[in-house]
Each structure stands twice: as structure tokens, then as C-alpha cells.
VEXDREN-2710 file (C-alpha; in Angstrom, 1 decimal):
% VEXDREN-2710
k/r/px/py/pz
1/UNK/-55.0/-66.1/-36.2
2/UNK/-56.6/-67.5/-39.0
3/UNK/-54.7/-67.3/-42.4
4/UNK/-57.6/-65.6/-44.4
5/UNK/-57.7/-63.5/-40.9
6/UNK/-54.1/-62.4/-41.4
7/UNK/-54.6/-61.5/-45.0
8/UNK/-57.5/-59.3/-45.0
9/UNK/-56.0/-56.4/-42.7
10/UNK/-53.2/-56.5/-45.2
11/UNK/-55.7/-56.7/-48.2
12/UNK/-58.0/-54.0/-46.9
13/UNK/-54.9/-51.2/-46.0
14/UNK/-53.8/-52.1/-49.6
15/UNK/-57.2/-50.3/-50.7
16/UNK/-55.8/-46.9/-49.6
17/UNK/-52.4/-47.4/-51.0
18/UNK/-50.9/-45.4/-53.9
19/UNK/-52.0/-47.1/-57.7
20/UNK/-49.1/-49.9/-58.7
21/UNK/-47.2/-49.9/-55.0
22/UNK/-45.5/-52.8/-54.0
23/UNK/-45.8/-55.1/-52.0
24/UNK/-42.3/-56.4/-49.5
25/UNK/-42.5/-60.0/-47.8
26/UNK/-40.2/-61.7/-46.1
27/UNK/-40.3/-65.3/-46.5
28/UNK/-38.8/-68.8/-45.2
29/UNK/-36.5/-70.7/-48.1
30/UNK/-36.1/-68.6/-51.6
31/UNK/-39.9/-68.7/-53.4
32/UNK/-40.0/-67.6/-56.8
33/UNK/-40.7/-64.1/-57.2
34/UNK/-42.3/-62.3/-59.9
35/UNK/-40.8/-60.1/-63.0
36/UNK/-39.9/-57.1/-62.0
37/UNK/-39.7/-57.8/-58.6
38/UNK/-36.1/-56.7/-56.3
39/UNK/-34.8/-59.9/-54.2
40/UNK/-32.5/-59.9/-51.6
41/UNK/-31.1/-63.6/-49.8
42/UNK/-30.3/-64.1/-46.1
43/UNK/-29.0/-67.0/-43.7
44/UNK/-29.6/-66.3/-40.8
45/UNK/-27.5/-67.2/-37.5
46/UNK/-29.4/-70.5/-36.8
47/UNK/-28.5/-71.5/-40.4
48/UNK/-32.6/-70.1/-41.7
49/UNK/-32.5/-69.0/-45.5
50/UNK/-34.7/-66.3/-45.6
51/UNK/-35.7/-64.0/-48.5
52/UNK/-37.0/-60.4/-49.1
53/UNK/-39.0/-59.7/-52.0
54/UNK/-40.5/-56.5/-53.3
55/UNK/-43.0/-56.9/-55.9
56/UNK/-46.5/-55.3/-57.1
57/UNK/-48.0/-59.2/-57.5
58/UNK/-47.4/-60.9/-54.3
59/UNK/-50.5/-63.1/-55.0
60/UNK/-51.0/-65.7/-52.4
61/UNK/-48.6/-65.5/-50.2
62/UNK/-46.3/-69.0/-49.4
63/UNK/-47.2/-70.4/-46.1
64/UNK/-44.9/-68.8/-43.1
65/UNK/-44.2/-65.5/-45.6
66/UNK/-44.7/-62.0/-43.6
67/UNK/-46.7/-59.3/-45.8
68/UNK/-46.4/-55.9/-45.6
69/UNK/-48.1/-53.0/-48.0
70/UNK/-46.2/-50.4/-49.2
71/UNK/-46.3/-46.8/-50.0
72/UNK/-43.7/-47.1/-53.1
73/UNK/-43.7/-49.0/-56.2
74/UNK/-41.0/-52.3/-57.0
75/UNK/-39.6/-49.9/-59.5
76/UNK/-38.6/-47.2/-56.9
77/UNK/-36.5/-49.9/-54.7
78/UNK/-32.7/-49.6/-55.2
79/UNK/-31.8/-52.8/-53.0
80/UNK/-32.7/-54.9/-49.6
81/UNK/-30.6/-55.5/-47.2
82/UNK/-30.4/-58.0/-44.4
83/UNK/-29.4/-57.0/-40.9
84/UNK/-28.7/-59.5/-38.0
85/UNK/-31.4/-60.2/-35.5
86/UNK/-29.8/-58.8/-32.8
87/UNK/-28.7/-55.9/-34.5
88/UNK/-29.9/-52.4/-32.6
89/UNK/-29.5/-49.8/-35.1
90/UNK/-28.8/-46.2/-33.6
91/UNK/-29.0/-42.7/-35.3
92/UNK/-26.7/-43.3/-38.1
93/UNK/-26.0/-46.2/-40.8
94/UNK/-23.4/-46.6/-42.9
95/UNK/-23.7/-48.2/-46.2
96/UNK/-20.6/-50.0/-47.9
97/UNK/-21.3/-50.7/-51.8
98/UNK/-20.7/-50.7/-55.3
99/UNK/-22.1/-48.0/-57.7
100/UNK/-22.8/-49.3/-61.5
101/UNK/-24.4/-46.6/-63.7
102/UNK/-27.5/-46.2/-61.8
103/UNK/-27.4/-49.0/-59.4
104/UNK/-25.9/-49.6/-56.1
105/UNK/-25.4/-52.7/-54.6
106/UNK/-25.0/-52.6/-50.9
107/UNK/-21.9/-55.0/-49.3
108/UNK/-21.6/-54.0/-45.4
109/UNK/-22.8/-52.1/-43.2
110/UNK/-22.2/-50.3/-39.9
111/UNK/-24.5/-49.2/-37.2
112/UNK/-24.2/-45.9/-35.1
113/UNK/-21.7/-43.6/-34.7
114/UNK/-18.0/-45.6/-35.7
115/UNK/-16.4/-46.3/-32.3
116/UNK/-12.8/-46.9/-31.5
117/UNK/-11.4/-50.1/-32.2
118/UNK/-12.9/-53.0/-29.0
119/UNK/-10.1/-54.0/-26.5
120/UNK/-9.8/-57.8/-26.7
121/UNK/-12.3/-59.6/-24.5
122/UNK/-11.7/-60.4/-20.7
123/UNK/-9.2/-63.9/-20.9
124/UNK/-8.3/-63.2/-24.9
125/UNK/-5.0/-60.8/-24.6
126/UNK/-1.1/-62.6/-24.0
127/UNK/0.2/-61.7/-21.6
128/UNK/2.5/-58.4/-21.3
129/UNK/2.6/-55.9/-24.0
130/UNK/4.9/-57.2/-26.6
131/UNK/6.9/-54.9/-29.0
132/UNK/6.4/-55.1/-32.9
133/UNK/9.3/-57.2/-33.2
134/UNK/8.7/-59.8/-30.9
135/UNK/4.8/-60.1/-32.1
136/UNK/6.6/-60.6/-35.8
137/UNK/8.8/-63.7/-34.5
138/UNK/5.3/-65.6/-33.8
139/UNK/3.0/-63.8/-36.4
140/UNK/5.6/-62.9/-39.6
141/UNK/4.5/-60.9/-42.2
142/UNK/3.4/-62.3/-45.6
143/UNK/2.3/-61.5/-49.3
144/UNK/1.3/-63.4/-51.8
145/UNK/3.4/-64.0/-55.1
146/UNK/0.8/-65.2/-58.6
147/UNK/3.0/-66.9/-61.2
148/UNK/4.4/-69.6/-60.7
149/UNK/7.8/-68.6/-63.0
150/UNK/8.2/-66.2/-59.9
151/UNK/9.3/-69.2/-57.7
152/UNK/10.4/-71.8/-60.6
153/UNK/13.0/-69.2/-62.3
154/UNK/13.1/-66.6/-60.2
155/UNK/13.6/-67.9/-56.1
156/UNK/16.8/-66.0/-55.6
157/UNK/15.8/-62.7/-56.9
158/UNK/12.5/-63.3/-55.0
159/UNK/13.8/-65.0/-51.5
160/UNK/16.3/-61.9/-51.3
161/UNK/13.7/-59.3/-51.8
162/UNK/11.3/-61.5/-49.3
163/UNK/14.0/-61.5/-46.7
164/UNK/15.1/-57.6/-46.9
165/UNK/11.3/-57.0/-46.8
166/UNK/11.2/-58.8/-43.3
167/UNK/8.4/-61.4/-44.8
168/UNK/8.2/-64.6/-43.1
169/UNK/5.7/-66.6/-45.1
170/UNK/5.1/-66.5/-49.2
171/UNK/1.8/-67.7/-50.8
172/UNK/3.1/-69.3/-54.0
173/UNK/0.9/-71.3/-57.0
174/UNK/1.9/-74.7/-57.3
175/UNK/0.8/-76.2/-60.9
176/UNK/-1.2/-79.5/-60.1
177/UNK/-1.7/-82.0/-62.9
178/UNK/-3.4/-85.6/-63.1
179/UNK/-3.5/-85.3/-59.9
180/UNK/-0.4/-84.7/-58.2
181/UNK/2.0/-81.3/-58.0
182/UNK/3.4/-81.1/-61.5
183/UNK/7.4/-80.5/-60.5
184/UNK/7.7/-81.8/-56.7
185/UNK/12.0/-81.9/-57.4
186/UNK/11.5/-77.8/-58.2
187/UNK/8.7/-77.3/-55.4
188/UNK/11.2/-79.2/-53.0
189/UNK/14.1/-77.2/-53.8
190/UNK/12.4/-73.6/-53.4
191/UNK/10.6/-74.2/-50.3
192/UNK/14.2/-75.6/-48.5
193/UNK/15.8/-72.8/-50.0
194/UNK/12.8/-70.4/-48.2
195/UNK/13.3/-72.5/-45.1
196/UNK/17.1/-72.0/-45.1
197/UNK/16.0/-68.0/-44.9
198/UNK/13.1/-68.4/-42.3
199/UNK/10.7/-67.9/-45.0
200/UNK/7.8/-70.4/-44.9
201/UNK/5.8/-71.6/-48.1
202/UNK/2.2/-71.8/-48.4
203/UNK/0.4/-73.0/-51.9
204/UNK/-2.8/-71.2/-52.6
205/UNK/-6.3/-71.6/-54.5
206/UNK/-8.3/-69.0/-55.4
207/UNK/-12.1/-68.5/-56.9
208/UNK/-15.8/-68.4/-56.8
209/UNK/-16.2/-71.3/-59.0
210/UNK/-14.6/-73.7/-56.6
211/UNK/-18.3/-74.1/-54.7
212/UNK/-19.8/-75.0/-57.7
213/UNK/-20.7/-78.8/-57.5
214/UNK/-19.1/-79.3/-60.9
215/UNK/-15.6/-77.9/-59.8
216/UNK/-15.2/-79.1/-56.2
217/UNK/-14.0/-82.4/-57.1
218/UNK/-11.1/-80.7/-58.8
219/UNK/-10.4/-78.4/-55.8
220/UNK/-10.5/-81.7/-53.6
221/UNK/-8.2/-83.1/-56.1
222/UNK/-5.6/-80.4/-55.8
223/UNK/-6.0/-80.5/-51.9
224/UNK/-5.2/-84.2/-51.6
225/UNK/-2.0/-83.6/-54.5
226/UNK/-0.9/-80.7/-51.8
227/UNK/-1.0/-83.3/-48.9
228/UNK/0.5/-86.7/-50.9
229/UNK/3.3/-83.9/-51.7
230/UNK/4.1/-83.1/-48.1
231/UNK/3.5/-86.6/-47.1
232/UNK/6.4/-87.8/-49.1
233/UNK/8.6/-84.5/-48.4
234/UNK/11.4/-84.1/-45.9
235/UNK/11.0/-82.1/-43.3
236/UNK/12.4/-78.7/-44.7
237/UNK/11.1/-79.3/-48.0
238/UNK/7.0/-79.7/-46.8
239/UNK/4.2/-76.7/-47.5
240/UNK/3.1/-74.8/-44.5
241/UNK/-0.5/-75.7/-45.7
242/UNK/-2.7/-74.6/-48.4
243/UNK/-5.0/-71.1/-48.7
244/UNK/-8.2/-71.3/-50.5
245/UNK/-9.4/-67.6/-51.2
246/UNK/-12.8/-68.6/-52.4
247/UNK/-14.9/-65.3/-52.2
248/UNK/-18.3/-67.2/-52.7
249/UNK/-19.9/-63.4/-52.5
250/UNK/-18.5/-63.1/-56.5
251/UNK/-19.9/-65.8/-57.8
252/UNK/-22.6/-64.9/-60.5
253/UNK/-25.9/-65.8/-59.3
254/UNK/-26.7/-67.1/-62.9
255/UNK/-24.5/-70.2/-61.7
256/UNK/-25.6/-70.6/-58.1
257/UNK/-28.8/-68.7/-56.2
258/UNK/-27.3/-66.2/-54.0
259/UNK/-29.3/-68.1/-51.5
260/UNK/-27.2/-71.5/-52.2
261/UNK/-23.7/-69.7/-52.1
262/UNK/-22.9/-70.1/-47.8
263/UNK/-23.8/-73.7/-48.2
264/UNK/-21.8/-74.8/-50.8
265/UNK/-19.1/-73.2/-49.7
266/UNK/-19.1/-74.7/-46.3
267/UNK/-20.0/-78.1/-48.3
268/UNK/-16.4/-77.8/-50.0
269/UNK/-14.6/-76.3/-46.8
270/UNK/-15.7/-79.9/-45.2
271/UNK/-14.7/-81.8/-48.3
272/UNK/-11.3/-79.7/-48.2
273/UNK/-11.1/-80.5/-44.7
274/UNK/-11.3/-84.4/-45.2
275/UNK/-8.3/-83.9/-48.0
276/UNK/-5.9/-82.2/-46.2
277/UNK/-5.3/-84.5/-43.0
278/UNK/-3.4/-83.1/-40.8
279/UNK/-2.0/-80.5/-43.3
280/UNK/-2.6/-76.8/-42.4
281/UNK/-6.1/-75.4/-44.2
282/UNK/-6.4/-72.2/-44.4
283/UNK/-9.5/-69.5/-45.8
284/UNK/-10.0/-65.8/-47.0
285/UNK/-12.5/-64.4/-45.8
286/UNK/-13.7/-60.5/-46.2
287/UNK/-14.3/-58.0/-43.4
288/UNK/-17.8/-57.7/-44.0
289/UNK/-18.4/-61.3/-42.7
290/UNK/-17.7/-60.1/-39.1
291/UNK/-21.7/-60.5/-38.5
292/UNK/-22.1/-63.5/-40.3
293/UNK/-22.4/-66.0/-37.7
294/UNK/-23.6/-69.4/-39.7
295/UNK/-20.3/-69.0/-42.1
296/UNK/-18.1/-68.6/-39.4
297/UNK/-19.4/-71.1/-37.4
298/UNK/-18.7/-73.6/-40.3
299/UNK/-15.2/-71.9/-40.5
300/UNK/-14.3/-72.4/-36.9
301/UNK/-15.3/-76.6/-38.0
302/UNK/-13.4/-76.9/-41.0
303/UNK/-10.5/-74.4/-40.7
304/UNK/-7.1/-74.1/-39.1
305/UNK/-6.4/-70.5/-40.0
306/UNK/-8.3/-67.5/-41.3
307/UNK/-6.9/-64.7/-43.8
308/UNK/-9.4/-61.5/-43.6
309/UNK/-9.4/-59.4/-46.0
310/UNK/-9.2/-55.9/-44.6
311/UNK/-9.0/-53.5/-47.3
312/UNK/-8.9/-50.4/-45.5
313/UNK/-5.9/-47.6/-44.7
314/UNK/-7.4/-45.7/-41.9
315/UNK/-5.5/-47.0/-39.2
316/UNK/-8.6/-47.1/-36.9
317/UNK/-10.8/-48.6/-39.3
318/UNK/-8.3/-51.6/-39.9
319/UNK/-8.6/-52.2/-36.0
320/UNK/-11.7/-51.8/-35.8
321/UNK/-12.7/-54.0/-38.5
322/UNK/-10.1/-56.7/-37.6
323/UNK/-11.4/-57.1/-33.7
324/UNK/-14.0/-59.4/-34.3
325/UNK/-12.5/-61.9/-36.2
326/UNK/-9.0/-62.0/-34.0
327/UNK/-11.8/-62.6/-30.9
328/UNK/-13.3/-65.3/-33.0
329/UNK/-9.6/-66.9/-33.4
330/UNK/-8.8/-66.5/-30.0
331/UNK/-12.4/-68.2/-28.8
332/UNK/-12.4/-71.3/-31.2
333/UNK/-8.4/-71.6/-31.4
334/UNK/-8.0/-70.6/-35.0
335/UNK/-4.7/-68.1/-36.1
336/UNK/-6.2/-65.1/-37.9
337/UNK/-4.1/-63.2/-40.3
338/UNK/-5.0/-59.5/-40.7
339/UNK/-4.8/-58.5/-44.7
340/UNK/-3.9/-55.4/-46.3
341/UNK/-4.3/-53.9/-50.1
342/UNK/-1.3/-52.3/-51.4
343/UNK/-2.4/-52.9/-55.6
344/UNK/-4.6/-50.9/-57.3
345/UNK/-8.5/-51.1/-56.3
346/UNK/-12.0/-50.5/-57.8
347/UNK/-14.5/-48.4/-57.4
348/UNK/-16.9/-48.4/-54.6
349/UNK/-19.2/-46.1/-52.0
350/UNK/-20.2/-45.3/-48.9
351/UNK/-23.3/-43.7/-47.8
352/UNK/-24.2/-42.2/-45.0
353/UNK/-27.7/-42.3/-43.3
354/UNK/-29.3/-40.4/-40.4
355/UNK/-32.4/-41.1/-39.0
356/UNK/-35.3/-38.5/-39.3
357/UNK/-38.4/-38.1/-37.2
358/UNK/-41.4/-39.7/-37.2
359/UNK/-43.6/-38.9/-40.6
360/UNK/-40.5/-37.8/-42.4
361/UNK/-39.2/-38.9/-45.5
362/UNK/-36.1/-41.0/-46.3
363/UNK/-34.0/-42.6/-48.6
364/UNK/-34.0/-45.6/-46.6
365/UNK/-36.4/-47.5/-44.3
366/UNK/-36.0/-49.8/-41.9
367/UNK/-38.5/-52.3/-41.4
368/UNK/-38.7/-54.9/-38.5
369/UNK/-41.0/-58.2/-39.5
370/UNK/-41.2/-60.3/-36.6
371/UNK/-37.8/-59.6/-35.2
372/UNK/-36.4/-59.7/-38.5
373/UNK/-35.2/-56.2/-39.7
374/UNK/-34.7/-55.2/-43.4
375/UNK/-33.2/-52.6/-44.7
376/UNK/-34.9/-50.7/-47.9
377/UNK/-33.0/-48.4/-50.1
378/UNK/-35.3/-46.5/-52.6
379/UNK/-34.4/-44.4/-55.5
380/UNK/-36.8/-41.5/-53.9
381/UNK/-37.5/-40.4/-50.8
382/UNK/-40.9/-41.5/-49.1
383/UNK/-42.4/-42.5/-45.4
384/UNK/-43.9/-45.6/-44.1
385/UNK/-45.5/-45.7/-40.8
386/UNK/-44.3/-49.5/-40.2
387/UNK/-41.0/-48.7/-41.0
388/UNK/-38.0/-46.1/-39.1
389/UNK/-36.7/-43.8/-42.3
390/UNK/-33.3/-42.6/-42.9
391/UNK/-32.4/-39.6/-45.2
392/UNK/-29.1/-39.7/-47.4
393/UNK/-26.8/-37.3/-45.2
394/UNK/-23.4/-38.0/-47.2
395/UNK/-21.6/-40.0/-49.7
396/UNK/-18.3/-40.4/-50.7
397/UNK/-16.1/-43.0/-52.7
398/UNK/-13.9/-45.5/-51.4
399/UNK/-11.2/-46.1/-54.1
400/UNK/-7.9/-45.5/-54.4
401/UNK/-6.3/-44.0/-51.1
402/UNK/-9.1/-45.1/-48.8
403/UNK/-9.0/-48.7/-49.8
404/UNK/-5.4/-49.2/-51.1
405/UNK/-2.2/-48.3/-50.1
406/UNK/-0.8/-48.6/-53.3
407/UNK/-0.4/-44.4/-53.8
408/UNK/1.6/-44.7/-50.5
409/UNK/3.6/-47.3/-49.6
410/UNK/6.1/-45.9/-47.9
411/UNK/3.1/-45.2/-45.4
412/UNK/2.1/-49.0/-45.2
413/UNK/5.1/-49.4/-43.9
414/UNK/5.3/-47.1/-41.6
415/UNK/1.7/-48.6/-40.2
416/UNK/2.8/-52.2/-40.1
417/UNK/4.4/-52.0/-36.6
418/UNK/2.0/-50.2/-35.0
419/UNK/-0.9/-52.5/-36.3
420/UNK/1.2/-55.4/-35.0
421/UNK/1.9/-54.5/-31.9
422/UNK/-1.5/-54.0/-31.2
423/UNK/-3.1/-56.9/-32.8
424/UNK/-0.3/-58.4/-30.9
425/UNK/-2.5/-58.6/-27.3
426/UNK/-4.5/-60.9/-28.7
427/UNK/-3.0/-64.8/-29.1
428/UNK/-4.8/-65.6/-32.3
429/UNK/-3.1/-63.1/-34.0
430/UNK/-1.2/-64.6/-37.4
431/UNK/0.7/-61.9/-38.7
432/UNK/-0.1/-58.7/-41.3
433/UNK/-0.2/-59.9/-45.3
434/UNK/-0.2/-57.7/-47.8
435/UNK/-1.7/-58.6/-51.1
436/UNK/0.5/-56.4/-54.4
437/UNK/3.4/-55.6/-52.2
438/UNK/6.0/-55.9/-54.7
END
């Protein structure tokens, strides 16, 4: 079909159309949009940028875009948001977000009704059942500790409280300057001290900004001052490895296009890669990345161990949230440590959407352009023929107690054993950490 062929159908509906409504494509790459207009960025799993755009002045569509007209205007669109290819919606979705005064923007998502948690695949499990004890002799517990004074004049009060905690691994921050670890005599002495307790040491990064072009030689820096340290240390006195909790999600798109983020960030897990050596490089990664399959791709490449962050406390939410990524582990040989919040939390929301009838209105459409399916949350409910609607059916927040554990500790740890011994059936499994736990 002809390009002025493709256009006049869409130009000719448009005639019938409600005064001022919008216009959504879906294009290759990240074209400029108009003022006014809502965006939303996608890569998809064969590493394609994409990008939704909602506006009432599409113009001339760029070459490749999809068009189509809509019954709303760009002011009555909350957000977009992406879902995979192969993704097969069912009567219910479940939206994961942040609420701001008036606006919500969406972070995850689940499709259909929540099932209980996926037994490992066929070929994935050890063997036996293990008990939570003997899962903890391969896969200790850990936590992280922030200042550095905590380990520099504090290691006995902390490596006592580590030990009758049962941890078996600390994340510490180790000061780096001109380009070497600042006191490698102090380092030395608390991570042999550690070992003498079975504790292991791990120094960690953390930050959006590390992606940015400007800042990655300074993360690359820190990387190689890590691994000269080790290099030159004796054999009880070396760093596990080195965790860089990067979070490129946070970065404010005024510094980097949201459309950039996934390649700069696998840009600097290759540079980080080439630094280390053989040292032990390890990522954060949140639970919503389950589905994204170009980032972990470029994670299985780069990385020798995965943190996920799996801020959850409902027992069968944590499992169910964790599967996929100890799968992944156990399929590309990576050790994936299972993360838990026990500090206090933000605010954030879940909504619940259930699918209407044909004709119906909703406060969300799906729409499927050439295999490609985008989700449309408006700020009123309408229908769209082209599109499947789904009405607001409930909402609830997510802070505190559904997120944190940090109103109930004793019940964390009353859930640690159980959660190991069943992440224990799969061999990638790393060990539970749990981020505020002192």
C-alpha cells in the first residue's frame, strides 16, 4: 500500500472524530513530538527503540510510524504503557505506580488473575530438597551497611552484630581517591577480620548518574581501584567483588532521554566488565525488569551475579516475583540474590483493571498496532473500537506494610527460612539480603 493510500483512511475516519481528539502513533527510534503531547519509550526484545506518542498535531507522520485516530483528546491521557510482544493479556491487569498530586506514573505490570509462584523449570532445581540451613551455607544472608565510619571505627560492634544475625556477606563503601582505595591498610584489616568470622566483604556503588557519559569514566575508575586493591591483597584480606546498584529507571530524563537510559547502562556494565578482570561484578536490578529481555540479555554478558530488588512482604508475591530472574540465573550461569526492604518506604499504587464488553467504556485501553500492544490510561472513561477497554475495578496503596517490613521485623525473620528453602531448589540461588536491617 501506497503511503498517501495508508493515510487517507486514517485522514478520512478523523472527519467523524470528536473536535481537538488526539491522535496515538507508535513509531520506530524517539521522533520529536509536539507540545502538549504524552510520550512513552520502549526497547523492545530484539533491542528496537520504539515510542508512543499521543498528540492532537501528528502532522506527517515519520516513515515506518503506525497512526491511529482517537476518540479522546492528548489532554485526557494519564500515561502509555509498553507491554511485551508476546504478552497475552487476560481479564484482569494490574497496574504498579506512583501517584503525584494528580498524576500517576505506571512502573509494572501484571497480566490475569496472580498465580502461585512457577516451580523451577524441568533441569533447573538441585538436587533433593535442602533445609534452610543448608541452602544458607551456599547462599548466606546479607545487608548492606552505608557509611563508611561503620566499618573504619566501628568493625567489632558491627562484625558481632553481623555474626549473631547469621549474615554471611556485608556490602560496605570503600572511599576511592586519585584513583586507588583511600586506606587499603584499614580496608585490609576489616575484611580479614570479617573473614576470620565467615563474613565476606563486598564494596558497592550506587546511582543513576553512573550511565551518564560524563560520570562513567569515574565509575570505571573506582572499578579498576577495587581490582588493583585485590590484586595486591592476600588472600583473606581481598573483596568478594563489587555491587553497582545503578537504577537507570531514576535518572531524570532532563539528563538522558528515557529512550537512551538501557543503552548506556549496558554501555557502562561492558566498560565495568573490562575493569574488573576476573574480580566478581555484580548488579541491582528491580523486580519489574522480569519482562525486560534486551537488559537482561546484556546482564547475562557483562555480569557475574544479580541482586533483585524485591520489595514486597507477601510471601507469595516475593516467590512469585523472584522466579523469573532465579530461572534466568540458573539458564545463563549467573548467582541471583533475592532482596528484601526492611527501612522505611514511599508511597506508591496499585490498580486494578477488568476488562468490559465490547462498546463499553474504560479507564484504560488496550491497543495492538501491528503486534505491538500499548497500554492507554485516560483520566475519563471512554471506548474505542480498535482498542480492548478496561474499567478501574480497585485501587489500593502499596506503602508501608505491603512493601516494607520495617513495621514488622520480627516477621522478616520469621519468613527468611521459608523463602530460603524454597528458593533453595533452584542452583542460582545467592542468598536473601535485606536492605535497612539494622
Amino acid at each position: 500500500m501506497s503511503r498517501s493510500n495508508f493515510l487517507l483512511p486514517l485522514l478520512l475516519s478523523s472527519l467523524s472524530l470528536p473536535a481537538q481528539a488526539a491522535t496515538l502513533l507508535l513509531c520506530p527510534g524517539a521522533p520529536l513530538a509536539s507540545p502538549g503531547a504524552v510520550t512513552e519509550d520502549y526497547t523492545t526484545a530484539m533491542g528496537v527503540r520504539m515510542r508512543a506518542i499521543v498528540t492532537e498535531a501528528p502532522g506527517k507522520p515519520d516513515p515506518g510510524c503506525r497512526a491511529m485516530p482517537l476518540r479522546v483528546a492528548a489532554s485526557g491521557v494519564q500515561a502509555l504503557h509498553f507491554l511485551p510482544r508476546d504478552a497475552a493479556p487476560g481479564d484482569t491487569i494490574l497496574l504498579r505506580g506512583e501517584q503525584r498530586d494528580k498524576v500517576f506514573t505506571v512502573t509494572g505490570h501484571t497480566l490475569g488473575a496472580e498465580q502461585p509462584p512457577p516451580a523451577p523449570e524441568p533441569g533447573l532445581a538441585t538436587q533433593g530438597l535442602e533445609d534452610a540451613s543448608e541452602v544458607r551455607r551456599r547462599a548466606p544472608r546479607a545487608t548492606w551497611a552505608w557509611s563508611p565510619n561503620a566499618w573504619r571505627e566501628r568493625a567489632d560492634d558491627m562484625l558481632d552484630w553481623a555474626a549473631g544475625e547469621g549474615l554471611g556477606e556485608l556490602f560496605i563503601n570503600v572511599p576511592v581517591r586519585a584513583g586507588e582505595v583511600a586506606e587499603p591498610r584499614a580496608l585490609a584489616a576489616f575484611v580479614r577480620q570479617a573473614d576470620s568470622r565467615g563474613i565476606a566483604v563486598t564494596a558497592f556503588e550506587e546511582g543513576p548518574d553512573l550511565i551518564l557519559p560524563t560520570v562513567r569514566a569515574d565509575a570505571v575508575g573506582r572499578m579498576r581501584a577495587y581490582a588493583a586493591y585485590n590484586a595486591q591483597a592476600g588472600a583473606q584480606e581481598r573483596l568478594k567483588g563489587v555491587q553497582f546498584d545503578v537504577q537507570p529507571q531514576l535518572l531524570d530524563p532532563d539528563k538522558l532521554p528515557v529512550a537512551a537510559r538501557d543503552g548506556h547502562y549496558l554501555d557502562l556494565l561492558a566498560a565495568l566488565r573490562k575493569a574488573a578482570g576476573k574480580m566478581r561484578l555484580e548488579a541491582v536490578a528491580p523486580a519489574a525488569w522480569s519482562e525486560e529481555d534486551t537488559l537482561l540479555r546484556g546482564l547475562a554478558r557483562h555480569v557475574d551475579a544479580l541482586t533483585v530488588r524485591n520489595y514486597r512482604t507477601d510471601p507469595d508475591e516475593i516467590r512469585l516475583h523472584a522466579a523469573p530472574f532465579l530461572d534466568w540465573g540458573v539458564r545463563h550461569g549467573k548467582r541471583v540474590r533475592i532482596a528484601l526492604e526492611a527501612g522505611p518506604a514511599g508511597t506508591g499504587v496499585e490498580r486494578h483493571y477488568r476488562r468490559v464488553g465490547p462498546g463499553d467504556k474504560g479507564d484504560l485501553l488496550m491497543f495492538d498496532l501491528g503486534g505491538q500492544k500499548v497500554l492507554m490510561l485516560l483520566k475519563v472513561p471512554a471506548a474505542q473500537d480498535e482498542a480492548q477497554a478496561y474499567a478501574l475495578a480497585d485501587r489500593r496503596g502499596i506503602a508501608g506494610s505491603a512493601t516494607t517490613f520495617h513495621f514488622d521485623k520480627p516477621a522478616l525473620m520469621r519468613l527468611l527460612p521459608q523463602l530460603e528453602q524454597s528458593f533453595g531448589a533452584w542452583k542460582s540461588f545467592g542468598g536473601m539480603a535485606v536492605h535497612e536491617l539494622r
